[in-house]
DSSP file (Angstrom, degrees, kcal/mol; ACC not computed):
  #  RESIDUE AA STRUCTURE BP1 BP2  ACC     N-H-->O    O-->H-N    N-H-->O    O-->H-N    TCO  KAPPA ALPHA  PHI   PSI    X-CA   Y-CA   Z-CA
    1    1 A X     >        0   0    0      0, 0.0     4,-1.9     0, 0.0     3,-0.2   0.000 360.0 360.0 360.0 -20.9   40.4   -3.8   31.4
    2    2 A X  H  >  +     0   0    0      1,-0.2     4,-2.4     2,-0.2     5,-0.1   0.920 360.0  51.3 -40.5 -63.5   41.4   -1.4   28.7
    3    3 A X  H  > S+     0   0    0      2,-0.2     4,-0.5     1,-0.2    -1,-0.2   0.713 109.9  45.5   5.1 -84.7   40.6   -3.9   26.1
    4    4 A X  H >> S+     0   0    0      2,-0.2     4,-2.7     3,-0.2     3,-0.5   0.814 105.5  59.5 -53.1 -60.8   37.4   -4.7   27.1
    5    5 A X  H >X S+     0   0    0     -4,-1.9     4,-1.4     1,-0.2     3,-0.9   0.946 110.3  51.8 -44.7 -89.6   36.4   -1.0   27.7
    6    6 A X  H 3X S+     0   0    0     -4,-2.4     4,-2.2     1,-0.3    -1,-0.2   0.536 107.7  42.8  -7.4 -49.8   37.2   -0.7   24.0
    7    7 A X  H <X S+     0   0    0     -3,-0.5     4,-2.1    -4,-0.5    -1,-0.3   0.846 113.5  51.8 -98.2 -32.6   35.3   -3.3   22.3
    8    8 A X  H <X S+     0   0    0     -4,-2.7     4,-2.9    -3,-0.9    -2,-0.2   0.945 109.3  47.1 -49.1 -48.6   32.5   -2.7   24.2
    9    9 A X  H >X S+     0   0    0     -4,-1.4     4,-0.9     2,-0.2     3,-0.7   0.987 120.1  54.9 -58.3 -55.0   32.6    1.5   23.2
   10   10 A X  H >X S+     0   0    0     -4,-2.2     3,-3.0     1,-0.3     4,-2.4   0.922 114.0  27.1 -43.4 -64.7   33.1   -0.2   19.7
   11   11 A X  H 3X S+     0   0    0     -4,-2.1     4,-0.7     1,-0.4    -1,-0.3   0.577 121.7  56.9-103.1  -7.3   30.4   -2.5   19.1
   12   12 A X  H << S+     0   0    0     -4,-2.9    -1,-0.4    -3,-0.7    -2,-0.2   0.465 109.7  46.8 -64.7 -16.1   28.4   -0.3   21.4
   13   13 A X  H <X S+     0   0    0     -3,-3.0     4,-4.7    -4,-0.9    -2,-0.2   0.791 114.1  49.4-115.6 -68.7   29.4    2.7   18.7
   14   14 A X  H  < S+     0   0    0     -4,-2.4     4,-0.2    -5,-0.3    -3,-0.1   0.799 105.1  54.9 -47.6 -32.5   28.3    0.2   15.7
   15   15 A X  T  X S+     0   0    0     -4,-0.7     4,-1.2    -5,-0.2    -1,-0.2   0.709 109.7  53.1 -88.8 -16.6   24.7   -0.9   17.1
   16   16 A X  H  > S+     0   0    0      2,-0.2     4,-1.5     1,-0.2    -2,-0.2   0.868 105.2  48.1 -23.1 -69.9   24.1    2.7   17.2
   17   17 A X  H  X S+     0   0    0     -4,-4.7     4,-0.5     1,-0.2    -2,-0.2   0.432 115.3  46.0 -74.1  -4.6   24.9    3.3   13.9
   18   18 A X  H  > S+     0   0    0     -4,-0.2     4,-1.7     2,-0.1    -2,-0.2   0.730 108.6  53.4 -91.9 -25.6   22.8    0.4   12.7
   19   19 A X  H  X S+     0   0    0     -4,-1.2     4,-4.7     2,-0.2    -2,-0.2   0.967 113.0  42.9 -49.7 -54.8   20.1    1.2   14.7
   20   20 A X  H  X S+     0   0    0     -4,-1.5     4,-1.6     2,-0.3     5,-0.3   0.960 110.3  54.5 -36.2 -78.6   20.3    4.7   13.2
   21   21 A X  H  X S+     0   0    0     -4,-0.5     4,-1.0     1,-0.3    -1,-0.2   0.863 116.3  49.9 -28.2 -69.7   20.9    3.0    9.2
   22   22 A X  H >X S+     0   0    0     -4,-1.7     4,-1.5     2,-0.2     3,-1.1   0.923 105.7  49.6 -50.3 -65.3   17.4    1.1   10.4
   23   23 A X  H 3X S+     0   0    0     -4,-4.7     4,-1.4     1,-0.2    -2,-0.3   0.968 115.8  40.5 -50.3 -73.1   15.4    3.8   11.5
   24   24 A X  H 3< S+     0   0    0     -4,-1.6     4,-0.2     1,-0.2    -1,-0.2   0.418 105.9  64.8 -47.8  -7.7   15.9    6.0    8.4
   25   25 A X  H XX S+     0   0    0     -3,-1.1     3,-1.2    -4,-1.0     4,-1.1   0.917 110.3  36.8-101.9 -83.5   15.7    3.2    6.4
   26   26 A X  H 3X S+     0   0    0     -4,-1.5     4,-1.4     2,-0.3    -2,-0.2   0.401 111.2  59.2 -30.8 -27.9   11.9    2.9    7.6
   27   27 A X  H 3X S+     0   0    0     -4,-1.4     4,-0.9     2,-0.2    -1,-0.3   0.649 106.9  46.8 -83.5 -35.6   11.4    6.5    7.7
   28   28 A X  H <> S+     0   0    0     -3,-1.2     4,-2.0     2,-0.3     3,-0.3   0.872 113.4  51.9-108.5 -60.3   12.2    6.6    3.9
   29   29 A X  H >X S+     0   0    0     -4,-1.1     3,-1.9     1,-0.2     4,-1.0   0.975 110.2  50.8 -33.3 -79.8    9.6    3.3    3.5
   30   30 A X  H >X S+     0   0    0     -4,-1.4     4,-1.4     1,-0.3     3,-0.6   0.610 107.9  46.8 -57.5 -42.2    7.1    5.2    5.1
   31   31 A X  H 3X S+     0   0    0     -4,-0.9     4,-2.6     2,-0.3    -1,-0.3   0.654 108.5  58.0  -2.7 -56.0    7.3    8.4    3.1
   32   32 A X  H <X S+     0   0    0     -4,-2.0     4,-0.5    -3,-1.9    -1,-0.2   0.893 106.0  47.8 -45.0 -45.8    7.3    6.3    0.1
   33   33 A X  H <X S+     0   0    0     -4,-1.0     4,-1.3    -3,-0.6    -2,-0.3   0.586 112.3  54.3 -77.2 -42.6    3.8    4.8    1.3
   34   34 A X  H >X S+     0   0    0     -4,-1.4     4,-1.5    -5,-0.4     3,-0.8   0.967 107.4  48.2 -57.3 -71.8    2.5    8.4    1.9
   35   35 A X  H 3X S+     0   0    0     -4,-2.6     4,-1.6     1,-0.3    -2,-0.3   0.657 112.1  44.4 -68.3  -3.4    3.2    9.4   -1.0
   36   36 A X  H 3X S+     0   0    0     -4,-0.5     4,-1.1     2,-0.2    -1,-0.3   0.758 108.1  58.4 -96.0 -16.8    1.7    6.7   -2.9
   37   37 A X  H <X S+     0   0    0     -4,-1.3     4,-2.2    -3,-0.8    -2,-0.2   0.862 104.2  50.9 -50.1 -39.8   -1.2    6.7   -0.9
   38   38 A X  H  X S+     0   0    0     -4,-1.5     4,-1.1     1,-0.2    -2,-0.2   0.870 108.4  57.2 -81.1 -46.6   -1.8   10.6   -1.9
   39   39 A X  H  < S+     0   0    0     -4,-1.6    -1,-0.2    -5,-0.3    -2,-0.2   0.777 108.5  42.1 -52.9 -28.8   -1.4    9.4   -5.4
   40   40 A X  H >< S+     0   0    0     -4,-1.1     3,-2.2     1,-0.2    -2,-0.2   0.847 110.9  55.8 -65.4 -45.2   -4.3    6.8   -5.2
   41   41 A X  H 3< S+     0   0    0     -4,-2.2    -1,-0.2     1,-0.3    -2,-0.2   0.639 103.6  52.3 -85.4 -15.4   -6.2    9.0   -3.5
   42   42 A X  T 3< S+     0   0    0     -4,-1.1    -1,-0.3    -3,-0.1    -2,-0.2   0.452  85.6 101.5 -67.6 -10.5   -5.9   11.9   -6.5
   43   43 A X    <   +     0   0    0     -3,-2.2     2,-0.2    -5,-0.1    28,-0.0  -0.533  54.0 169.2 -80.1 159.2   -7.0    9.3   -9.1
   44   44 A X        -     0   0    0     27,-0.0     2,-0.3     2,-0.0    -2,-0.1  -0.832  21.7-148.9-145.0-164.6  -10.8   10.0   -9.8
   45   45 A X        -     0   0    0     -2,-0.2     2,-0.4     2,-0.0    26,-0.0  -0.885  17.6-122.3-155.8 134.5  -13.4    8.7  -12.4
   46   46 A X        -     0   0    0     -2,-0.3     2,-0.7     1,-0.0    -2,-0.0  -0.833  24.4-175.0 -88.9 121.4  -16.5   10.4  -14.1
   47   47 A X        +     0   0    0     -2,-0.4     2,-0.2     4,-0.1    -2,-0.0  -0.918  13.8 160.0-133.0 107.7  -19.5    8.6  -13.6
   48   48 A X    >   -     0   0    0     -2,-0.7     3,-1.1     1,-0.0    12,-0.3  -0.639  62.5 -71.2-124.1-147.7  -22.8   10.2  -15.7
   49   49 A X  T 3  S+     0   0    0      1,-0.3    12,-0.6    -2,-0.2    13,-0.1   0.536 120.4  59.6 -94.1 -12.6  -25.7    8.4  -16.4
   50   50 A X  T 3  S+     0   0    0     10,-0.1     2,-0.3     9,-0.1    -1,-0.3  -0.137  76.8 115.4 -70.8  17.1  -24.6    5.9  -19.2
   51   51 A X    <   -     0   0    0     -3,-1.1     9,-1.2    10,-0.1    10,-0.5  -0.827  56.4-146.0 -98.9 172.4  -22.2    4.4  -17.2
   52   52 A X  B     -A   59   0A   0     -2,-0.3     2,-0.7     7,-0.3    21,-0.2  -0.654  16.2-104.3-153.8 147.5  -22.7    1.1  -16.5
   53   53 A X    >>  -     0   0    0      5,-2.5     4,-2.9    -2,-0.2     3,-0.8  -0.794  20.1-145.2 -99.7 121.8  -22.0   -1.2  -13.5
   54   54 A X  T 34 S+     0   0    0     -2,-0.7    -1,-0.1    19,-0.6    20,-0.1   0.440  98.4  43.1 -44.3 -12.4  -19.0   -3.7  -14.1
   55   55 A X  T 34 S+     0   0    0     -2,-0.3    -1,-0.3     3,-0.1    19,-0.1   0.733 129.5  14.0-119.8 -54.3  -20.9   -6.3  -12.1
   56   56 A X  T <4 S-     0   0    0     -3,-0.8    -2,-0.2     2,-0.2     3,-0.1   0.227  91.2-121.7-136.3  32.4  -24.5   -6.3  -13.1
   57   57 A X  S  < S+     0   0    0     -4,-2.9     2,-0.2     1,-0.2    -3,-0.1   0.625  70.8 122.5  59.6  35.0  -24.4   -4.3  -16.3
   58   58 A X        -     0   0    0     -5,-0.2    -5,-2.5     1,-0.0    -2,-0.2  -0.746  64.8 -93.2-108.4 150.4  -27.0   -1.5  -15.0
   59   59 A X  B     -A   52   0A   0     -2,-0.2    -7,-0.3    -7,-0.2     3,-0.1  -0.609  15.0-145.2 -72.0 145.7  -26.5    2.3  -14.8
   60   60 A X    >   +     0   0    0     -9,-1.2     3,-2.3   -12,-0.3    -8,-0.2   0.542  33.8 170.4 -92.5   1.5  -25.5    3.4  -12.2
   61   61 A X  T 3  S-     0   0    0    -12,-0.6    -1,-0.2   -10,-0.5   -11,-0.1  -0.048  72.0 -24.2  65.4-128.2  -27.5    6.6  -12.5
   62   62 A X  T 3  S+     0   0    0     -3,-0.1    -1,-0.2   -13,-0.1     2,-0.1   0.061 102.7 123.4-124.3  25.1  -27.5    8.5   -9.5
   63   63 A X  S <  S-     0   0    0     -3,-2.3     2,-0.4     1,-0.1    -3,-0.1  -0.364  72.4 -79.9-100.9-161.7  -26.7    5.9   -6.8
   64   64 A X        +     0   0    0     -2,-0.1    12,-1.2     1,-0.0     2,-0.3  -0.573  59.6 179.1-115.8 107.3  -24.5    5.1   -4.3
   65   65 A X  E     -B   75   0B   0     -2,-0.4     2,-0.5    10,-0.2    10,-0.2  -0.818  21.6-147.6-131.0 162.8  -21.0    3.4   -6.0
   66   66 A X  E     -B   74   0B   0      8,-2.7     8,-2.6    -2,-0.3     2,-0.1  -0.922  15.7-135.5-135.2 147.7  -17.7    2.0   -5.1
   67   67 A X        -     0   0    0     -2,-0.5     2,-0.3     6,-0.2     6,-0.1  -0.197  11.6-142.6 -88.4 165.8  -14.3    2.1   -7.2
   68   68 A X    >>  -     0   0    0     -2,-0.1     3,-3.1     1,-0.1     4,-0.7  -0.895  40.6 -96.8-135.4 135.2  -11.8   -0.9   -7.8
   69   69 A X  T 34 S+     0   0    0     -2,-0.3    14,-0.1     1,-0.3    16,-0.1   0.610 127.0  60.7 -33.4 -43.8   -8.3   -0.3   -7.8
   70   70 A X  T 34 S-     0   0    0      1,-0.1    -1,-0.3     2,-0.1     3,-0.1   0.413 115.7-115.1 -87.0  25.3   -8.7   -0.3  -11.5
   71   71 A X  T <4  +     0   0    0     -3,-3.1     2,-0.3     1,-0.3    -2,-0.2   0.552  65.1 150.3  75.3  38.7  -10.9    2.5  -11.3
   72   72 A X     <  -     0   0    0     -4,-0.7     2,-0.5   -27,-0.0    -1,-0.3  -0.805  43.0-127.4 -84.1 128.7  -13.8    0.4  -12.7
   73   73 A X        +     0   0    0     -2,-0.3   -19,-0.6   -21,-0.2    -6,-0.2  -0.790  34.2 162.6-109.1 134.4  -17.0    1.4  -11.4
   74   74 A X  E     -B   66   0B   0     -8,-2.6    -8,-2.7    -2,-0.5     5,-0.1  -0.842  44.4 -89.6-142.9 144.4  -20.0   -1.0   -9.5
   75   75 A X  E     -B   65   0B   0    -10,-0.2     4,-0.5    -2,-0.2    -1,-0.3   0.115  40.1-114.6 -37.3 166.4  -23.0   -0.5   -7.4
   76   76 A X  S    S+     0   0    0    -12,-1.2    -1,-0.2     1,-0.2   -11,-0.1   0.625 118.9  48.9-100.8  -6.2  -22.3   -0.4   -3.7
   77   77 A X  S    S+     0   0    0      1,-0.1    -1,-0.2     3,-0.0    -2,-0.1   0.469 114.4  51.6-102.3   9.7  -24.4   -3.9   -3.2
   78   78 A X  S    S+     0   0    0      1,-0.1     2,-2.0   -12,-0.0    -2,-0.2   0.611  89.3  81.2 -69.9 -29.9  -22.4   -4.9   -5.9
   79   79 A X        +     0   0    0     -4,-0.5     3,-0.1     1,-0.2    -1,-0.1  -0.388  46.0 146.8 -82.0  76.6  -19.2   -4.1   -4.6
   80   80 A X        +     0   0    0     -2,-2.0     2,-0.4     1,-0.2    -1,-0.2   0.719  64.6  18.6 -99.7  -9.3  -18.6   -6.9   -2.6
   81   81 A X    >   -     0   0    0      3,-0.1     3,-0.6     1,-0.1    -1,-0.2  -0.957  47.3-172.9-138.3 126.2  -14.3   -7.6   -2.7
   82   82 A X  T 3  S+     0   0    0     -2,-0.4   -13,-0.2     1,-0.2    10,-0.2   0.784  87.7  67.4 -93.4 -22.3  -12.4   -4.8   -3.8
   83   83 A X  T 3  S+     0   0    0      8,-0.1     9,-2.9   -15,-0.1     2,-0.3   0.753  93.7  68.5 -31.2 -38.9   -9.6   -7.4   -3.6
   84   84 A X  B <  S-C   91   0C   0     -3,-0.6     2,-0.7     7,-0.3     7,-0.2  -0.623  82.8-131.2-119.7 153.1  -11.2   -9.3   -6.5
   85   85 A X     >  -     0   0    0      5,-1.5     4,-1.6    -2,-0.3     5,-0.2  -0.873  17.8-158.3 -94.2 115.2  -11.4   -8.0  -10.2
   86   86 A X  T  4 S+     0   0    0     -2,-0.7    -1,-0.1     2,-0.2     5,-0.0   0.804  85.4  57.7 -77.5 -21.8  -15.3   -8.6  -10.9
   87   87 A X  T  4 S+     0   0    0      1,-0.1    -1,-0.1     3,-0.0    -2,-0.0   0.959 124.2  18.1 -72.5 -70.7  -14.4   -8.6  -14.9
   88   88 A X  T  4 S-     0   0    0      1,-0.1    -2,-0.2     2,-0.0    -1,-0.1   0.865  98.1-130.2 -90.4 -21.4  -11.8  -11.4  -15.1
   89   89 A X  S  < S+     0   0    0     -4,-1.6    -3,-0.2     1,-0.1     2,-0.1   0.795  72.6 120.5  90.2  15.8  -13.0  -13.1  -11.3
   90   90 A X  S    S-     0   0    0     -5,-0.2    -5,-1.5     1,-0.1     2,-0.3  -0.322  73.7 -93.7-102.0-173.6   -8.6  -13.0  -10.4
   91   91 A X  B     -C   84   0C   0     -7,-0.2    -7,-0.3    -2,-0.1     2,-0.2  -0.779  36.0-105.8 -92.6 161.2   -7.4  -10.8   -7.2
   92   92 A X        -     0   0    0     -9,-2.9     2,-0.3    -2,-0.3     3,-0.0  -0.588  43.1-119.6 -44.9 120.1   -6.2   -7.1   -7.7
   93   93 A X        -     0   0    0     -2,-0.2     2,-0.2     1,-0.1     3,-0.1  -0.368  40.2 -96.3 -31.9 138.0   -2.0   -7.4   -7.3
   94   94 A X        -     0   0    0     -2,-0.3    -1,-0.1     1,-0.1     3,-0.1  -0.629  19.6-153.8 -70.8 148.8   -0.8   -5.2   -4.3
   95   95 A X  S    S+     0   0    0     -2,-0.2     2,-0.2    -3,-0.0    -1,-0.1   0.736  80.3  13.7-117.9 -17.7    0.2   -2.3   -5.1
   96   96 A X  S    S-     0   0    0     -3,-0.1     2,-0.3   -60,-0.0    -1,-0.0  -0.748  78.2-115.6-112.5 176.1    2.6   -2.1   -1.8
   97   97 A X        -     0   0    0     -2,-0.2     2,-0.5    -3,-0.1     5,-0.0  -0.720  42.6 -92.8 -89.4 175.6    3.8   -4.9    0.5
   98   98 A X    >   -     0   0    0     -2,-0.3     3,-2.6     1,-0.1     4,-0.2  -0.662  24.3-124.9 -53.2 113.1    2.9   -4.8    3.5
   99   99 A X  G >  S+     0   0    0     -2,-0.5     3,-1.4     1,-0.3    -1,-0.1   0.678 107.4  63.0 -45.9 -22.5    5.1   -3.1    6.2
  100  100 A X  G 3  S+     0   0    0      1,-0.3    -1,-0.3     3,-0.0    -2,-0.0   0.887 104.9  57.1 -77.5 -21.3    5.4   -6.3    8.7
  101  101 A X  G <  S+     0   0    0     -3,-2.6     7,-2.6     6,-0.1    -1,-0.3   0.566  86.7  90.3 -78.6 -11.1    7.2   -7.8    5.5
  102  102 A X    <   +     0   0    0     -3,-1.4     5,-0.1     5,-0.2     2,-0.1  -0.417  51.2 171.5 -90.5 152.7    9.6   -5.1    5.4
  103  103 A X  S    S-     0   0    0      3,-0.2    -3,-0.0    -2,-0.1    -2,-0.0  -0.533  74.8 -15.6-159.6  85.0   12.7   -6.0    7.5
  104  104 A X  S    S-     0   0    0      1,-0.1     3,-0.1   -82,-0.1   -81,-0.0   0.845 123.5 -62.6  79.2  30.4   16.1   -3.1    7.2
  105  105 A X  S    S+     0   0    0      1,-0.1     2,-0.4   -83,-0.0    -1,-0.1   0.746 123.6 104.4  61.4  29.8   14.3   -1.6    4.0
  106  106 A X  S    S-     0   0    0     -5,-0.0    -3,-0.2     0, 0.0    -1,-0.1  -0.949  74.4-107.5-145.4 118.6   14.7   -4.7    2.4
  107  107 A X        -     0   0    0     -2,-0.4    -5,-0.2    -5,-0.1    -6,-0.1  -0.283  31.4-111.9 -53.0 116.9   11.9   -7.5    1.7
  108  108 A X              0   0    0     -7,-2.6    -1,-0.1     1,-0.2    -7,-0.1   0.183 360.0 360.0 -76.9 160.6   11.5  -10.3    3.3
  109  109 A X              0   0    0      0, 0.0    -1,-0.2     0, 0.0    -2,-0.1   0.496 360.0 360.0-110.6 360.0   12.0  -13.4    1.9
């Protein structure tokens, strides 16, 4: 029974330490993903009254306007995918993946 006792405290000892390896792993993901969030969320843009909207080539003046990840700016009943680049009509890249893609801090395939 000794044996037995043994390889169990082992491989009980190892899924521990992988769990561990896994948690911190994720913890370290998620941190990344704060802090590039906090970076997006410092970018800004200066909008006066000659700037123009990317969409229907009007000022936007003093209304009401929405950003695109490449910090082009369009009326807000213009702004209808922020997904979609309104200049060239392609999608926006991601700028993360998505965490369900993530699998042991390493991307799934």
């Amino acid at each position: 029974i000794a044996p037995y006792i043994a390889r169990v405290a082992v491989r009980h000892s190892h899924m521990r330490t992988m769990t561990e390896v896994q948690r911190e792993s994720l913890r370290t993901h998620v941190f990344e993903l704060q802090r590039m969030r906090i970076a997006l969320h410092r970018r800004s843009i200066f909008v006066d009254r000659d700037r123009v909207c990317v969409v229907c080539k009007k000022p936007l003046g003093n209304t009401i306007f929405g950003v695109f990840p490449n910090l082009k700016a369009a009326h807000f009943r213009c702004f209808r995918s922020r997904e979609c680049d309104p200049v060239r009509g392609v999608a926006f890249k991601p700028i993360v993946e998505p965490l369900y893609m993530v699998r042991s801090g390493v991307a799934a395939e």
